[in-house]
C-alpha positions as a Markdown table, in Angstrom:
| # | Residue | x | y | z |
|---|---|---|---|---|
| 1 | Unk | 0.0 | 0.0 | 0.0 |
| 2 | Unk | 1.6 | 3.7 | -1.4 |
| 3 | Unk | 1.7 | 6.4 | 1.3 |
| 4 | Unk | -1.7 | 7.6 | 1.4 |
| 5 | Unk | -4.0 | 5.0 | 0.1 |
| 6 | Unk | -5.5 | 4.2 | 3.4 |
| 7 | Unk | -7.4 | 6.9 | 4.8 |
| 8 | Unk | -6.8 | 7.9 | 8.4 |
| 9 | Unk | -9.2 | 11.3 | 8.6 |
| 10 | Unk | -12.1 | 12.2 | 6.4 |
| 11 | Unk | -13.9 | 15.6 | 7.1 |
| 12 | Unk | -16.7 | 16.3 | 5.2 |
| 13 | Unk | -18.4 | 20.0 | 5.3 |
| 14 | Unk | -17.3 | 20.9 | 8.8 |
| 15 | Unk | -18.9 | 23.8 | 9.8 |
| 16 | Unk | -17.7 | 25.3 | 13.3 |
| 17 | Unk | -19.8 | 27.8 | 14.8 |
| 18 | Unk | -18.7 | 29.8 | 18.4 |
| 19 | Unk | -21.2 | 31.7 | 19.8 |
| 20 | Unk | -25.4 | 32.2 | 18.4 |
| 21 | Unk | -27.3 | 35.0 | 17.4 |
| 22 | Unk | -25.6 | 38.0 | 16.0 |
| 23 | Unk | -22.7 | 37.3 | 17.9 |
| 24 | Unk | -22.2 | 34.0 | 15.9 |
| 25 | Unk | -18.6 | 33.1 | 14.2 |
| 26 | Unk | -18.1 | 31.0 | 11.6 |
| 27 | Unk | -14.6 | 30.0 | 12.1 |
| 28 | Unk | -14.8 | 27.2 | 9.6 |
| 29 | Unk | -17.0 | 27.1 | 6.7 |
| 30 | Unk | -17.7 | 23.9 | 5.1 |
| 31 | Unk | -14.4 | 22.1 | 5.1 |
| 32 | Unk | -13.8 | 19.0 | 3.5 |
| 33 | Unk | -10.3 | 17.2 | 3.1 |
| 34 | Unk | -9.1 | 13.6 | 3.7 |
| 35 | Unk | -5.4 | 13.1 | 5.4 |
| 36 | Unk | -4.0 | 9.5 | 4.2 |
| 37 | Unk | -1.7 | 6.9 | 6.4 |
| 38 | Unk | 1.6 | 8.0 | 6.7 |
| 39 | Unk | 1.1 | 11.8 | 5.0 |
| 40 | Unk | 2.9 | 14.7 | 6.5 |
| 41 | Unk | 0.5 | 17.6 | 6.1 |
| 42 | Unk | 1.1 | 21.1 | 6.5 |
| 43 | Unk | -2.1 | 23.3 | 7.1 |
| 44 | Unk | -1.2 | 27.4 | 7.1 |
| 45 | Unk | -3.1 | 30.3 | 6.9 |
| 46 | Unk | -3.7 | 34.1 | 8.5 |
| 47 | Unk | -4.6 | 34.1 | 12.0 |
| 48 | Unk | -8.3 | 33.7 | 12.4 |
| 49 | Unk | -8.8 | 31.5 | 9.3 |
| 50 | Unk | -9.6 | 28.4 | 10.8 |
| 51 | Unk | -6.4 | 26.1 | 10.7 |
| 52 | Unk | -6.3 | 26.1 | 14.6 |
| 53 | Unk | -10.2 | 25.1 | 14.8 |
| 54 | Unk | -9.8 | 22.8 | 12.6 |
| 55 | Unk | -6.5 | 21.0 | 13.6 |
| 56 | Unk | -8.6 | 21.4 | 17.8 |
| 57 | Unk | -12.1 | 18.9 | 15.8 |
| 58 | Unk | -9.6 | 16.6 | 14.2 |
| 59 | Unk | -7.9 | 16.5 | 17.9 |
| 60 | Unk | -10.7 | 15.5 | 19.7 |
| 61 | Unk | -10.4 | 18.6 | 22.0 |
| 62 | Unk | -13.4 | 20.2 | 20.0 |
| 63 | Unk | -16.8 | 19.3 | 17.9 |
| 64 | Unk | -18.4 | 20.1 | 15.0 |
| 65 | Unk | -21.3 | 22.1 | 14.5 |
| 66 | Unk | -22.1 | 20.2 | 11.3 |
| 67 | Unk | -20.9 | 18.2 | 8.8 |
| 68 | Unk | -18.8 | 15.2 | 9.2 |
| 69 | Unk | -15.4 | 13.7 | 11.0 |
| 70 | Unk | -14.6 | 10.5 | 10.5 |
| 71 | Unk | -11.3 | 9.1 | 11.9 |
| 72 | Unk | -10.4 | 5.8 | 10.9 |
| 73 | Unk | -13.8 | 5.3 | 9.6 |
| 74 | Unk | -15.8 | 6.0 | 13.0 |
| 75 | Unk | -18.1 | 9.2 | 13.1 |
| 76 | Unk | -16.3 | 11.1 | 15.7 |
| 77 | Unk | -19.1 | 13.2 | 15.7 |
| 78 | Unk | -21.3 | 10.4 | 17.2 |
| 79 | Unk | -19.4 | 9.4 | 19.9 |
| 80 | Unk | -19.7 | 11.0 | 23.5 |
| 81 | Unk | -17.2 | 13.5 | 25.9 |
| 82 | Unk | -15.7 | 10.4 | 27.3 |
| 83 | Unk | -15.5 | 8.3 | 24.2 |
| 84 | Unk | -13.5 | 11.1 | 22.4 |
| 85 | Unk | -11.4 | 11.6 | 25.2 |
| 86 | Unk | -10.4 | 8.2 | 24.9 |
| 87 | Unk | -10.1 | 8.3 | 21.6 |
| 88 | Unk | -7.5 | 11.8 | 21.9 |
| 89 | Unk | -5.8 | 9.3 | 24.4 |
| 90 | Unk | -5.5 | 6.2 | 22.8 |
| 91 | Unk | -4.6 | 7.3 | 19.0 |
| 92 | Unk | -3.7 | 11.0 | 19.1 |
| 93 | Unk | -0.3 | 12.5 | 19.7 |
| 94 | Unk | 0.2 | 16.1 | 20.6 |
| 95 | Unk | 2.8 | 18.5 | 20.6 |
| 96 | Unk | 2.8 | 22.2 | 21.0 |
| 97 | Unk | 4.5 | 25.5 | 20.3 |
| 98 | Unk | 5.1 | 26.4 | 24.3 |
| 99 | Unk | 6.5 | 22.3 | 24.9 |
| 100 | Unk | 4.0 | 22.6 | 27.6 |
| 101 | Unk | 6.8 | 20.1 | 30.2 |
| 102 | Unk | 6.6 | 19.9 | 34.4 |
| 103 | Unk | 9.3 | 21.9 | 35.4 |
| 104 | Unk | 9.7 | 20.0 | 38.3 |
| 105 | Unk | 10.1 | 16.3 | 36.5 |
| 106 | Unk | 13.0 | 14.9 | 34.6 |
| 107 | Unk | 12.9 | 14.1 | 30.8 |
| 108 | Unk | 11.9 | 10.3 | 31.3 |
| 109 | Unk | 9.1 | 11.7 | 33.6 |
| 110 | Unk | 7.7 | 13.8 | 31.7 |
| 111 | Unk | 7.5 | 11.1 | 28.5 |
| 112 | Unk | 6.6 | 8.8 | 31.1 |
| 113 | Unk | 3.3 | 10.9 | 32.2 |
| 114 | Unk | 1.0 | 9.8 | 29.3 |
| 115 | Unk | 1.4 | 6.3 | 30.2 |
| 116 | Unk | 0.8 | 7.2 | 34.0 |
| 117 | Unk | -2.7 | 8.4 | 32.6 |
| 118 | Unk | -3.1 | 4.9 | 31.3 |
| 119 | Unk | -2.7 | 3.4 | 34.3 |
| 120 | Unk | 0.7 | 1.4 | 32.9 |
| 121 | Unk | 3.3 | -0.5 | 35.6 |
| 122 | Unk | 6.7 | 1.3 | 36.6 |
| 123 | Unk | 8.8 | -1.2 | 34.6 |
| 124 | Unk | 6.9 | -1.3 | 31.5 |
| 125 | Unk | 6.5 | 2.3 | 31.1 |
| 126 | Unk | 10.3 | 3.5 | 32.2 |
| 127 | Unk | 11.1 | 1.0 | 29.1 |
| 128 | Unk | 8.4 | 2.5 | 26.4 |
| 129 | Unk | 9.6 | 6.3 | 28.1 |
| 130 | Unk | 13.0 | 5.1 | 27.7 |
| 131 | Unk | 12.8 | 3.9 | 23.9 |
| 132 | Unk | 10.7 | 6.9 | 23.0 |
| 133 | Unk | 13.7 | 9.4 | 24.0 |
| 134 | Unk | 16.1 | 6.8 | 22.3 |
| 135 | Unk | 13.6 | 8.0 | 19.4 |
| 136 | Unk | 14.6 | 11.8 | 19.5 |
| 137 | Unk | 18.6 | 11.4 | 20.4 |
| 138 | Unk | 17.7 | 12.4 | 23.8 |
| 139 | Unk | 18.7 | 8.9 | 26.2 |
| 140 | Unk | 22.1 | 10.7 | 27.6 |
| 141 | Unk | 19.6 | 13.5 | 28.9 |
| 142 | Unk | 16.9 | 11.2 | 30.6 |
| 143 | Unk | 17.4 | 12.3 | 33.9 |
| 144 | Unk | 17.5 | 16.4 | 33.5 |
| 145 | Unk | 15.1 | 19.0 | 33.9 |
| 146 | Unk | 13.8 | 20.7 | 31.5 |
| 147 | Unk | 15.4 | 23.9 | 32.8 |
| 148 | Unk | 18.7 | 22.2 | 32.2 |
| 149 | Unk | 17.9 | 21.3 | 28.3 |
| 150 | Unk | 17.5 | 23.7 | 25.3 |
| 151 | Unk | 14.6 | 24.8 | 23.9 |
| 152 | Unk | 15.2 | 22.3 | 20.7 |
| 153 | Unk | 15.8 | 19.5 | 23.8 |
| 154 | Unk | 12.6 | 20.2 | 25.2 |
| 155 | Unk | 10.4 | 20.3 | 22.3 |
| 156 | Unk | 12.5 | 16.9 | 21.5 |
| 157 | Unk | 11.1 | 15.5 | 24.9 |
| 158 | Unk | 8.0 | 16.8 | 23.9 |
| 159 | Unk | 8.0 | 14.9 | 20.6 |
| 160 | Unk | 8.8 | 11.9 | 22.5 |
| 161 | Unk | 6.0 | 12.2 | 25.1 |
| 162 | Unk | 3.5 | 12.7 | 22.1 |
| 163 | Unk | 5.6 | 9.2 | 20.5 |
| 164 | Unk | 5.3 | 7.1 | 23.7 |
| 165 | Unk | 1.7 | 6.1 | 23.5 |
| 166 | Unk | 2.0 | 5.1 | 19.7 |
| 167 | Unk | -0.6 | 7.3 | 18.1 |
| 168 | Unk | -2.0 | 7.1 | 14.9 |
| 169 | Unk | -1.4 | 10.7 | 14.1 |
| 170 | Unk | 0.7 | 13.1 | 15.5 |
| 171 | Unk | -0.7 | 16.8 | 15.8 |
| 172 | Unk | 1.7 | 19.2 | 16.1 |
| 173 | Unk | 0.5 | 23.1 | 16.5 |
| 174 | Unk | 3.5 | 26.0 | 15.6 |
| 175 | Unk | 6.7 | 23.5 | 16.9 |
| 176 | Unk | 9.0 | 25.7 | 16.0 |
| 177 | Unk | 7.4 | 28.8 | 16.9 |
| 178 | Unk | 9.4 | 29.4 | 20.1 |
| 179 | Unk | 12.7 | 27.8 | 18.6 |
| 180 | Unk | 15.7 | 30.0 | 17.0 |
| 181 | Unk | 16.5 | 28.9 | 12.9 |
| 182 | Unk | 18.8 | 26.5 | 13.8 |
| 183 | Unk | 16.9 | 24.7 | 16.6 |
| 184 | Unk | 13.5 | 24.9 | 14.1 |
| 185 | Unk | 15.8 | 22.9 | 11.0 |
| 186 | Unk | 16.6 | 20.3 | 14.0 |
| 187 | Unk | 13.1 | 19.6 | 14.8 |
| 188 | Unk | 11.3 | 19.7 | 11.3 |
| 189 | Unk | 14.7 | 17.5 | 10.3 |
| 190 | Unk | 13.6 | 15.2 | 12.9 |
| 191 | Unk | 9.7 | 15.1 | 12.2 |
| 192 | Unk | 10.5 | 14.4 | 8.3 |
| 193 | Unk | 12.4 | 11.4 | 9.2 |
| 194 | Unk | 10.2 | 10.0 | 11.9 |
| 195 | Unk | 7.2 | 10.1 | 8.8 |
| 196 | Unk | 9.8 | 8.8 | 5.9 |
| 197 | Unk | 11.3 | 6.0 | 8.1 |
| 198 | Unk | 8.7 | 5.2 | 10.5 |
| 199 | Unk | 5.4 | 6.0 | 8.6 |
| 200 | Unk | 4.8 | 8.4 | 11.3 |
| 201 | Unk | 1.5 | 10.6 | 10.2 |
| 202 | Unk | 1.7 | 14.3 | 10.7 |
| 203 | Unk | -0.4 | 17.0 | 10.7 |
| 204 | Unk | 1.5 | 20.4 | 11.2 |
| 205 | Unk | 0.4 | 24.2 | 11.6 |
| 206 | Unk | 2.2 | 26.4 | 11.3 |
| 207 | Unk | 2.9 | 30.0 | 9.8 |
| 208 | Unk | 6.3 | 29.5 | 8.0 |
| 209 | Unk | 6.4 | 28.6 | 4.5 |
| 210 | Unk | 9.8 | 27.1 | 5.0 |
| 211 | Unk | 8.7 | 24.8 | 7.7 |
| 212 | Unk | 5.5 | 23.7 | 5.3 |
| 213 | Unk | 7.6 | 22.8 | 3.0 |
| 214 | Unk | 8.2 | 19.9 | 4.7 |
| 215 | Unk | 5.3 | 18.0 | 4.3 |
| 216 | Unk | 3.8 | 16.3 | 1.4 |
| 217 | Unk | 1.3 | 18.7 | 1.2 |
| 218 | Unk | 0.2 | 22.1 | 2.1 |
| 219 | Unk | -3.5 | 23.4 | 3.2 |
| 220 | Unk | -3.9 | 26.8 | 2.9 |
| 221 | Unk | -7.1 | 28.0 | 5.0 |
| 222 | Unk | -8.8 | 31.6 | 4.6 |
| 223 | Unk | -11.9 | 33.0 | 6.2 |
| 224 | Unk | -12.9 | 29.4 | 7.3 |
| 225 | Unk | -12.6 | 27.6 | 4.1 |
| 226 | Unk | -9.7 | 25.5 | 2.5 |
| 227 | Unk | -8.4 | 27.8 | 0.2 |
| 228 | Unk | -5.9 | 25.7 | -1.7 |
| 229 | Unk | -4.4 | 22.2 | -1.1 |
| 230 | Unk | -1.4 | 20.8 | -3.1 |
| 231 | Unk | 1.2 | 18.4 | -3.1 |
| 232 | Unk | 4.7 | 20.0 | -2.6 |
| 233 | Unk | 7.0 | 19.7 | -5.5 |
| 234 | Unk | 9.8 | 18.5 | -3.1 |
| 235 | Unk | 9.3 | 18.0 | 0.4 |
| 236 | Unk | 12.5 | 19.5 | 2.4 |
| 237 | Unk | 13.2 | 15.8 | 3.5 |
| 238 | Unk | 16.1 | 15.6 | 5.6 |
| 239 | Unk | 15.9 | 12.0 | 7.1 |
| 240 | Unk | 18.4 | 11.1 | 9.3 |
């Protein structure tokens, strides 16, 4: 099966309403776009067009006011608060532009945490913690805080904690947006091998055309609707 062919997400006129009356925003408009097994998709566009609504439904963390949200064929839509939670739990992976660590708990503990959640022994999840930051290049730095890591170390820790549980998708909101040029190259380099060696799925937002250019493909959102979404000639694939 090529990259692709499978389908992991399938929104169908999402429409995303905040608010009622004459104090109603639409903050997405109809959307409709598929994301395949093992695609790295970029989704960009001005603030207040959508791509942060949007990337909030497909996480679980929000619902649709209409249309359709299908993710790995079940109508996400249908199911109930604690159903999606488990479904964000269970097959979602996160990572944001603040890293979003406890300051207080070492690298391993923080990758550990998700697993905590799942109620998984000591042994078992030190291991899985353990292999996720072998994942990221991070193993010698297990034991620090995250005051005592950079800020392209931390969001490696948090790419790690997002890995742990083995999601289906990873989501991954601005990565680079608190990270220096140098740092943002590491971390993009690092997600574009994760998907072309490990079949990782991605979906990225993010305001830099340069980081986009990562992925397979780029949505470009205005006003609540996709405005334009295309294959990249190249992706800016840097594996290993």
């Amino acid at each position: 099966m090529n990259r692709g062919d499978r389908r992991l997400i399938e929104l169908r006129g999402v429409t995303k309403i905040f608010g009622h009356g004459a104090a109603a925003f639409h903050a997405l408009k109809g959307v409709g776009f598929d994301i395949g097994d093992g695609e790295f998709v970029s989704v960009m566009g001005p603030s207040g067009s959508g791509k942060s609504t949007v990337m909030n439904i497909i996480g679980c963390l929000d619902v649709v006011s209409a249309g359709s949200y299908r993710f790995q064929g079940v109508r996400v839509e249908s199911l109930d608060r604690r159903q999606r939670a488990l479904l964000r739990r269970h097959h979602i992976g996160f990572v944001f532009q603040g890293f979003n660590l406890l300051s207080r708990s070492s690298a391993l503990e923080n990758v550990e945490l998700p697993l905590v959640y799942r109620g998984m022994g000591l042994h078992e999840r030190r291991r899985r913690a353990a292999a996720a930051l072998d994942l990221v290049g991070l193993v010698p730095w297990a034991r620090h805080r995250p005051s005592e890591l950079s800020g392209g170390q931390q969001q490696r820790v948090a790419i790690a904690r997002a890995l742990v549980t083995d999601p289906a998708i990873l989501l991954a909101d601005e990565p680079t947006g608190n990270l220096d040029s140098e740092r943002s190259e590491e971390i993009m380099t690092l997600l574009a091998s994760l998907n072309h060696e490990r079949g990782l799925t991605i979906l990225m937002v993010t305001h830099e055309a340069s980081m986009a250019e990562y992925g397979h493909r780029i949505i470009r959102f205005v006003d609540g609707r996709v405005a334009d979404d295309a294959h990249t000639d190249a992706p800016r694939l840097h594996a290993g």
